[in-house]
PABA-129192 format. One line per field, with one value per residue (C-alpha): residue number from 1; residue in three letters; chain; x, y, z. Coordinates in pm, 1 decimal. Layout:
N
seq [NUM, ...]
type [Ala, ...]
mol [A, ...]
px [X, ...]
py [Y, ...]
pz [Z, ...]
This chain:
322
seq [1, 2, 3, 4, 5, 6, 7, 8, 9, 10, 11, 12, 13, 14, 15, 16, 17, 18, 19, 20, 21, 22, 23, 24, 25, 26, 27, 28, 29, 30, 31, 32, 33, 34, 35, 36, 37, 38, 39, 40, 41, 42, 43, 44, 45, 46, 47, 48, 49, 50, 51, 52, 53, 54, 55, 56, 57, 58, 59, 60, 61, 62, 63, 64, 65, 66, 67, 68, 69, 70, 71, 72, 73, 74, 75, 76, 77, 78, 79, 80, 81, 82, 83, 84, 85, 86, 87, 88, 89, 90, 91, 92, 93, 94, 95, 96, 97, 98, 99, 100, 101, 102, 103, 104, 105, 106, 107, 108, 109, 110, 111, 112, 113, 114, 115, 116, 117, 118, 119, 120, 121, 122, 123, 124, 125, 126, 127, 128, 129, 130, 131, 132, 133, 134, 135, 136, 137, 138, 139, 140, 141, 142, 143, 144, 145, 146, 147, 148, 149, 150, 151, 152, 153, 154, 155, 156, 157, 158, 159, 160, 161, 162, 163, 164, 165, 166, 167, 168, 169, 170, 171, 172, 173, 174, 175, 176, 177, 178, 179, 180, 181, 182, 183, 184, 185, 186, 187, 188, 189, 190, 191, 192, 193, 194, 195, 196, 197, 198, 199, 200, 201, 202, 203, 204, 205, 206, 207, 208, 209, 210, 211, 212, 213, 214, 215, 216, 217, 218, 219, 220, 221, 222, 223, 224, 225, 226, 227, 228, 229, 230, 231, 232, 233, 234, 235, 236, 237, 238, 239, 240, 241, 242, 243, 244, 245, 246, 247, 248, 249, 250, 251, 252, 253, 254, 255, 256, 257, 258, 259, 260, 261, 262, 263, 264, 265, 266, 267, 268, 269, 270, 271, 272, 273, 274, 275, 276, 277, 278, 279, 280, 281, 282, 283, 284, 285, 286, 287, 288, 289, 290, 291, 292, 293, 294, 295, 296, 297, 298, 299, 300, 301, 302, 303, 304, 305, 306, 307, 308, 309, 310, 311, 312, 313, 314, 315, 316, 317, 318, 319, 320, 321, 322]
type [Unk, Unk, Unk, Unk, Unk, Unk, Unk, Unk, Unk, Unk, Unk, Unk, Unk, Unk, Unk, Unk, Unk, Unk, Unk, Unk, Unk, Unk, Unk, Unk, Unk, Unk, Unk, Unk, Unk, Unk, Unk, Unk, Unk, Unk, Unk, Unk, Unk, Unk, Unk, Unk, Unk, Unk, Unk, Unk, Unk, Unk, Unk, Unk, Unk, Unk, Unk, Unk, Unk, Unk, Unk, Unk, Unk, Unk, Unk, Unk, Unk, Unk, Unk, Unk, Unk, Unk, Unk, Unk, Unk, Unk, Unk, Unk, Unk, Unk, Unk, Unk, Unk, Unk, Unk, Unk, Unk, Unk, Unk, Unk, Unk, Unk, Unk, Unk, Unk, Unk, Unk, Unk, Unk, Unk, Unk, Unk, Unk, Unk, Unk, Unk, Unk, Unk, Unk, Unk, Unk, Unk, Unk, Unk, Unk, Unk, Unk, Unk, Unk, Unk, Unk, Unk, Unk, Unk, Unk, Unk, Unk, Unk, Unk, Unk, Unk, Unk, Unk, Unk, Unk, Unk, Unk, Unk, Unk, Unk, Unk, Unk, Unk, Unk, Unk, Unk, Unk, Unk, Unk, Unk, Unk, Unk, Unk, Unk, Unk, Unk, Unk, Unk, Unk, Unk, Unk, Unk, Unk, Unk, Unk, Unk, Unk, Unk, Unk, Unk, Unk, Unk, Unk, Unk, Unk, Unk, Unk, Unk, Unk, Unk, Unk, Unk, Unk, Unk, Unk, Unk, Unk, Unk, Unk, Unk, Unk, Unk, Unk, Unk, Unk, Unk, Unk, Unk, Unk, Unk, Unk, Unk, Unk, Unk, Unk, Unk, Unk, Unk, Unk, Unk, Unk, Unk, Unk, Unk, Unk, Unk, Unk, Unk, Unk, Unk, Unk, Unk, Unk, Unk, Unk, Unk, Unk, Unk, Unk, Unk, Unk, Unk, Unk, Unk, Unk, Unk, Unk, Unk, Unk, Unk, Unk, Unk, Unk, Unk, Unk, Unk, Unk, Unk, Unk, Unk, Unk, Unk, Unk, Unk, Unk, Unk, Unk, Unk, Unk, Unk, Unk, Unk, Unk, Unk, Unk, Unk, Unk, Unk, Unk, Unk, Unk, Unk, Unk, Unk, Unk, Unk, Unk, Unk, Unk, Unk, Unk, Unk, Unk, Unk, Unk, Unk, Unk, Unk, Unk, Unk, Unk, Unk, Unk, Unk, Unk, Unk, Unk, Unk, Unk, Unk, Unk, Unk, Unk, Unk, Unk, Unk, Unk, Unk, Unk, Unk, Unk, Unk, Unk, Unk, Unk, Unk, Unk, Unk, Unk, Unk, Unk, Unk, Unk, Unk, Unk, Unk, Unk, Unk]
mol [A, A, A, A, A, A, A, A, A, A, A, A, A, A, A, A, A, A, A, A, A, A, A, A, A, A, A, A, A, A, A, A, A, A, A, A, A, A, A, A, A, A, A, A, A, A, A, A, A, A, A, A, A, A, A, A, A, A, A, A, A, A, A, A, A, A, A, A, A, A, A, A, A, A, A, A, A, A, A, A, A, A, A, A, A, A, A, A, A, A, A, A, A, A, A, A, A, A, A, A, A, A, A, A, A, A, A, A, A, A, A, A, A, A, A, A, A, A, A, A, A, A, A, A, A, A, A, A, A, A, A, A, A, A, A, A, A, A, A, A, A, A, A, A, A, A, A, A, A, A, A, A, A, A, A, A, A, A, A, A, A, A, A, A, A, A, A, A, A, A, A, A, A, A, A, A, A, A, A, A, A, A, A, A, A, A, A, A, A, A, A, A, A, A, A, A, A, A, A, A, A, A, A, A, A, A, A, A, A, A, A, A, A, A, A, A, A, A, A, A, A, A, A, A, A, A, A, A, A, A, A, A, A, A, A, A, A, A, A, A, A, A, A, A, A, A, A, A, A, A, A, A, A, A, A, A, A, A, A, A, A, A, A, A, A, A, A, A, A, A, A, A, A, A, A, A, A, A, A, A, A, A, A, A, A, A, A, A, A, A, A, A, A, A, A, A, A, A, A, A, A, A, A, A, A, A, A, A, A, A, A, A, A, A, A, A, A, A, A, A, A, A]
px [0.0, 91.5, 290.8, 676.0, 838.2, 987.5, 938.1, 1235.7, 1368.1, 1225.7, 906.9, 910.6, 1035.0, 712.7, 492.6, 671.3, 601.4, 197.8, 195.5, 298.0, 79.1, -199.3, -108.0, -158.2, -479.5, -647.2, -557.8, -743.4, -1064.2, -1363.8, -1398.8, -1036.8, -1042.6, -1072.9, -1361.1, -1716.4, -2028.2, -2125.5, -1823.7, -1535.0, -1226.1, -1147.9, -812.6, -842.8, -557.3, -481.8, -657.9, -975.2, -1097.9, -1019.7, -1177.7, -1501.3, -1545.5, -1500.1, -1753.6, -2007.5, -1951.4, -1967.3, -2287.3, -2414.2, -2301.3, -2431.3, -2758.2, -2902.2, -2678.0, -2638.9, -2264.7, -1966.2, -1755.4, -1409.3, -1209.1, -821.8, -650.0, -278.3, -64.4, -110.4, 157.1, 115.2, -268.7, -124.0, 72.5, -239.0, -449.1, -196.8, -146.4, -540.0, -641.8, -766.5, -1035.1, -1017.8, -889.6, -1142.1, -901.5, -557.7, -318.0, -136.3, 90.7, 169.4, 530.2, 255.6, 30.1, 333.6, 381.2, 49.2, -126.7, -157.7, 197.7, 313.7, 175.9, -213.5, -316.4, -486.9, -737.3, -767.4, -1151.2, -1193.9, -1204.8, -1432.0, -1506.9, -1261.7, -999.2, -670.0, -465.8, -95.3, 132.5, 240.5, 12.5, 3.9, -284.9, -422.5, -336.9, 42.7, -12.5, -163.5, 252.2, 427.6, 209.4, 437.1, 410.8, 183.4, 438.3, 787.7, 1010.6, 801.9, 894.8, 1226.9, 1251.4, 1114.7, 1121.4, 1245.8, 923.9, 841.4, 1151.8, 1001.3, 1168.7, 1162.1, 1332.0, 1623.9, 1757.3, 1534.7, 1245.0, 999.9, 763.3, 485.8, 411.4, 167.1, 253.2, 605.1, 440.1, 295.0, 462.6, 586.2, 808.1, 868.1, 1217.4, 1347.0, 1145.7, 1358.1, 1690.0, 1595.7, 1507.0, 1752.4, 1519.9, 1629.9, 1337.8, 1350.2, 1088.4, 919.0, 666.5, 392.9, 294.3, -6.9, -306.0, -498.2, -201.2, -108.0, -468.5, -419.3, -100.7, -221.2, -501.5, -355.5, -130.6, -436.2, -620.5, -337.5, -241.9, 102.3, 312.6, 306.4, 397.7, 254.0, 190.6, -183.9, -419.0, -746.6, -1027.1, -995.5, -1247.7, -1015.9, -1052.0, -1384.4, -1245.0, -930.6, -869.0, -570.0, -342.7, -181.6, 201.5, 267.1, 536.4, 654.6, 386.8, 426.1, 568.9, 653.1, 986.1, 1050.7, 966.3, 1188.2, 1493.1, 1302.8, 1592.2, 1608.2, 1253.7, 1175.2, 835.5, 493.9, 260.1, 54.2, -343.7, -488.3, -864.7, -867.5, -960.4, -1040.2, -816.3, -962.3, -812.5, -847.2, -1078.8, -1323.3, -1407.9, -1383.4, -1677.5, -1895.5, -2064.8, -2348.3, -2091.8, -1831.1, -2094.8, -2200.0, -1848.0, -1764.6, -2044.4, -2010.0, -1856.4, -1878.4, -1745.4, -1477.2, -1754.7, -1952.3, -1641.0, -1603.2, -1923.7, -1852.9, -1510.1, -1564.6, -1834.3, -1563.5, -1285.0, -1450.7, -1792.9, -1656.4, -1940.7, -1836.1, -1797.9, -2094.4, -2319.9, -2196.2, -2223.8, -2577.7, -2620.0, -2504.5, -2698.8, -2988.3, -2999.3, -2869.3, -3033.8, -3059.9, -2662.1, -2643.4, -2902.9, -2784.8, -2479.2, -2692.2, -2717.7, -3034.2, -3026.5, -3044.8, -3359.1, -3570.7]
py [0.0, 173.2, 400.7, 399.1, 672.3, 413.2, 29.2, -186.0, -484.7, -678.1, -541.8, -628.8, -1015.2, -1020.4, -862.9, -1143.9, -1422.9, -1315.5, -1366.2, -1717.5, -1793.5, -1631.4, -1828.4, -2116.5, -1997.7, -1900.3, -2216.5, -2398.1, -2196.4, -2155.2, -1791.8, -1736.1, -1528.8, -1176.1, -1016.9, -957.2, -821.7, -1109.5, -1150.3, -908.6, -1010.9, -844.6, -804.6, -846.8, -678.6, -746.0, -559.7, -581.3, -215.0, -356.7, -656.5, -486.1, -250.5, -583.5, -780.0, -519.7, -456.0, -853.0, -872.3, -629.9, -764.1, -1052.2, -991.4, -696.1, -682.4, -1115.8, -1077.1, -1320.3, -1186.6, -1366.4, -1262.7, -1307.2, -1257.0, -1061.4, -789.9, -436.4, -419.0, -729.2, -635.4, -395.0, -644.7, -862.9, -552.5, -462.9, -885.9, -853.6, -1098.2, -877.1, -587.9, -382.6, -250.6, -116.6, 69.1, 234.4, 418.0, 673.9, 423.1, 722.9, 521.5, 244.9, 465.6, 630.9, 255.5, 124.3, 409.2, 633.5, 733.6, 419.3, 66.9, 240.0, -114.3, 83.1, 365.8, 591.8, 515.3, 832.2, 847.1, 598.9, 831.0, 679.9, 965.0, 743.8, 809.7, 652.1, 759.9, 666.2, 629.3, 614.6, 566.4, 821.9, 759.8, 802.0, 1187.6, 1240.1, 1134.8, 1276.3, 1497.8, 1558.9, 1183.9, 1247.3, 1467.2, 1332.2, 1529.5, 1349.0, 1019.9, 1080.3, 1203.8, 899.2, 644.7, 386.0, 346.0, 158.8, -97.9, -427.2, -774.0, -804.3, -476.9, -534.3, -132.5, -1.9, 124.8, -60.0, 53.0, -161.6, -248.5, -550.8, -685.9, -689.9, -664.5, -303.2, -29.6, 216.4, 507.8, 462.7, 312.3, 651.6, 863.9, 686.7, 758.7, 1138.8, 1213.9, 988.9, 785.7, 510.6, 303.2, -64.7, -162.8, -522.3, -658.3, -825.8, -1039.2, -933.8, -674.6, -890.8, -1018.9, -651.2, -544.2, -846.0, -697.5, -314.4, -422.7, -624.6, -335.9, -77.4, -346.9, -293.5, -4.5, -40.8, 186.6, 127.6, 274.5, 141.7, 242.7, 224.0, 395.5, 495.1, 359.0, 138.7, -55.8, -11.7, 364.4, 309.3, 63.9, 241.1, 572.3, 672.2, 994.5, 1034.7, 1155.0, 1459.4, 1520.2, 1795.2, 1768.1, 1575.1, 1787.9, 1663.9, 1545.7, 1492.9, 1071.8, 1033.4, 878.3, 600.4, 620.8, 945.8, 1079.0, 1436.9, 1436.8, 1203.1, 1025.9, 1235.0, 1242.3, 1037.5, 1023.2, 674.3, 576.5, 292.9, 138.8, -9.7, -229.7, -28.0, -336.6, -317.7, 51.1, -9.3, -261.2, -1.3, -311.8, -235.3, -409.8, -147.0, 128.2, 28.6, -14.5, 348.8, 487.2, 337.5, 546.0, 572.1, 722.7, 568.5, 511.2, 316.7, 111.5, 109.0, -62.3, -385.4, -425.7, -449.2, -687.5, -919.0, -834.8, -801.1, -977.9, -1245.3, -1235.3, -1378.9, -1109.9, -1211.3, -1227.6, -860.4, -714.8, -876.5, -714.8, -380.8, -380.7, -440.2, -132.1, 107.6, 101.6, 464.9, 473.9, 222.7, 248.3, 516.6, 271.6, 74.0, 202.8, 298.3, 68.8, -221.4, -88.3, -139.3]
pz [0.0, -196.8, -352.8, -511.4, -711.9, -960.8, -1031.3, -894.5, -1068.4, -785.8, -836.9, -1239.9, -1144.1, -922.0, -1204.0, -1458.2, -1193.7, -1162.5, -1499.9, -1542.1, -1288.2, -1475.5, -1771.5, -1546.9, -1425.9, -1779.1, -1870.9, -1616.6, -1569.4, -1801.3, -1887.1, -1924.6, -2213.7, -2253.7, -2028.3, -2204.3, -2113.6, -1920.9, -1718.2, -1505.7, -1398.0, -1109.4, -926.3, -557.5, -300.5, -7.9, 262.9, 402.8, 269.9, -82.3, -8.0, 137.8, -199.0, -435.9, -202.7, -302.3, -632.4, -692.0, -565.1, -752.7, -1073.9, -1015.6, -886.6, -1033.7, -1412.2, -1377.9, -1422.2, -1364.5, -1161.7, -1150.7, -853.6, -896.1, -558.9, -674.6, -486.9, -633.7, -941.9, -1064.6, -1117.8, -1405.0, -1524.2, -1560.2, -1710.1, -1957.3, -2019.5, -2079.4, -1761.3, -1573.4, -1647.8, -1328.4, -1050.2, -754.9, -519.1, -647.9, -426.2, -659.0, -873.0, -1098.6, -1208.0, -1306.0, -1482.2, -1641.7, -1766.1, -1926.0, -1972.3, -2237.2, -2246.6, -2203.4, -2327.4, -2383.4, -2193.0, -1906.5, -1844.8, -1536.4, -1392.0, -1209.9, -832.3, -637.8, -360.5, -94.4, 65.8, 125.1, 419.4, 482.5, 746.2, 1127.0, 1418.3, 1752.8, 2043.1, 2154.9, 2546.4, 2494.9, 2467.8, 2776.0, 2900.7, 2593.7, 2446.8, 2123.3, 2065.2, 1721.8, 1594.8, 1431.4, 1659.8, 1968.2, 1834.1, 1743.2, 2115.2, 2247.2, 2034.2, 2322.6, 2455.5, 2156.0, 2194.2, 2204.0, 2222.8, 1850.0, 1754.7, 2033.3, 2090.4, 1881.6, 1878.3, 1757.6, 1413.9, 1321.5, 998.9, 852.2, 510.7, 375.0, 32.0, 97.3, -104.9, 133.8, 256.6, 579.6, 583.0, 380.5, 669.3, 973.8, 764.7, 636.6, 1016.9, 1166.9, 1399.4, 1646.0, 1518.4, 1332.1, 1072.2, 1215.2, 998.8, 1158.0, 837.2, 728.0, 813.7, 980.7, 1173.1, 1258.5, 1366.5, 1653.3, 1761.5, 1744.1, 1950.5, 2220.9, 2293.6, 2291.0, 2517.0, 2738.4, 2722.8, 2574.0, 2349.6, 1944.0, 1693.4, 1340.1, 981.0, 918.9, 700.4, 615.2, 536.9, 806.0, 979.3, 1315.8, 1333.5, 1480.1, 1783.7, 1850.8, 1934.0, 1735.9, 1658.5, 1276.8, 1338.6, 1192.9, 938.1, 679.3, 417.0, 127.5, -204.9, -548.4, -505.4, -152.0, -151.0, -527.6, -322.1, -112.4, 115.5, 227.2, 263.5, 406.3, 397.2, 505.9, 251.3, 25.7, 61.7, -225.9, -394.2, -455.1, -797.5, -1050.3, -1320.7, -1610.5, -1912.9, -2203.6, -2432.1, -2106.3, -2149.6, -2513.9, -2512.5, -2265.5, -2140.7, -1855.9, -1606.1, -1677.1, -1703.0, -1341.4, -1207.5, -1348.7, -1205.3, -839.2, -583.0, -185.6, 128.2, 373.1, 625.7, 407.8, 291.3, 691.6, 755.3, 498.4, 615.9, 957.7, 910.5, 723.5, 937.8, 1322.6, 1251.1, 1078.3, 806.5, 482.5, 252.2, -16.7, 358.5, 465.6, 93.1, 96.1, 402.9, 298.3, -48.9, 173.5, 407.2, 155.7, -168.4, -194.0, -182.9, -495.5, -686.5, -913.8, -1017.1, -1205.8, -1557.1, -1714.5, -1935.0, -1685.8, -1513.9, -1783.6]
């Protein structure tokens, strides 16, 4: 999650892999071909918020337009690599990616299209509970961290103090923000969001320092009570060399990513998908149904569709309510 100045070799051999296993994939599944207006392949990311907006937009598909909806579970670049390899027709929640656009869209391979925002206001950056400031009340700011960042020191990050992140896959900054402003801090990854929401809330529970990259939308927001750390704001320029950063994460208006032949055909699935869009609380609700409820996501989209008709029914295109 989510955002990188410019793509790393590492980052291309991933993109390469996802596509052999796509191959694979194509291979094995009816449907495999090129997305139609009966059917939408549909990257799914990893995180809950992601996995909330898909759940809905699935249902919908296939209830009110009677669309397939394929999901393909892949990390965030790879899904452009499987847009711009034509398996996959769209992306629900992007994070910036400009280097990507830059790539496969129209200045680059013309593979992708820019789907205009889908109402979500992204957040990345550091966090801390809310509590610790009532001891150090410049705690949410990076000079009160810096100050004392061995409060956070924690068996895993030895002398250090400890920052929290979830899954080593995520795209981020942070790394090139404890170097820029020298910080006696040490990255430890708890594995995955879900594994990192246990840890950030067995602390809370007990009232423990933390320290964590986190985001919004987040379900969690609405549990815990927790401060954003302020840094120099972000300018163009200031994240280019992702080891010396001088500057937090920008605020993004999350958008959609299309393959190009989907908008092309201007099938009543894409005309719905381009014409859905929602707030963080209502991504909020669905997520932590999934996430806290334990719901299954078709269940909590159900759910959702349900009690808020008058949210999605203008998605649907005309031409479907006849």
């Amino acid at each position: 999650m989510r955002k990188k100045p410019t793509i790393t070799t590492a980052a291309k051999a991933a993109a390469a892999a996802s596509a052999l296993v796509f191959a694979s994939s194509c291979a094995a599944q009816p449907g495999g071909g090129a997305g139609g207006g009966d059917s939408v392949r549909m990257a799914i990311n990893g995180w809950v918020g992601y996995k909330a907006s898909a759940a809905v937009l699935t249902y919908l598909l296939e209830n009110e337009l009677d669309v397939k909806v394929e999901q393909r579970q892949i990390d965030e670049q790879p899904s452009w690599q499987g847009m711009n390899d034509g398996d996959i027709d769209v992306i629900v929640e992007n994070w910036g990616h400009e280097d990507l656009m830059k790539q496969y869209g129209p200045e680059g391979n013309d593979t992708v299209v820019d789907g205009g925002p889908n109402g979500n206001k992204g957040t990345l950056g550091w966090y801390v509970p809310k509590y610790l400031l009532e001891e150090y009340p410049d705690i949410n700011t990076y000079q009160g961290v810096k100050k004392n960042a061995e409060i956070f020191k924690t068996a895993e990050s030895g002398d250090k103090g400890e920052f929290l992140a979830g899954d080593p896959g995520f795209v981020t900054q942070d790394q090139g923000m404890i170097n820029h402003f020298d910080m006696d801090l040490k990255i430890v990854y708890a594995g995955s969001e879900a594994a990192q929401i246990t840890t950030m809330r067995k602390k809370y529970d007990n009232k423990e320092p933390f320290l964590a990259y986190f985001y919004e939308p987040q379900w969690l927001h609405n549990e815990l009570d927790l401060e954003h750390v302020e840094f120099p704001e972000y300018e163009e320029g200031c994240a280019d060399d992702e080891d010396d950063v001088s500057c937090g994460y920008p605020d993004y208006d999350l958008n959609k990513i299309f393959r190009k032949g989907f908008v092309e055909e201007n099938s009543e699935a894409y005309q719905l998908l381009k014409n859905w869009k929602w707030t963080n609380d209502d991504q909020n609700q669905v997520a932590e149904m999934i996430a806290q409820q334990e719901m299954d996501r078709e269940e909590a989209a159900q759910k959702w569709v349900e009690e808020n008709k008058d949210v999605w029914e203008s998605w649907i295109p005309e031409s479907a309510k006849s």
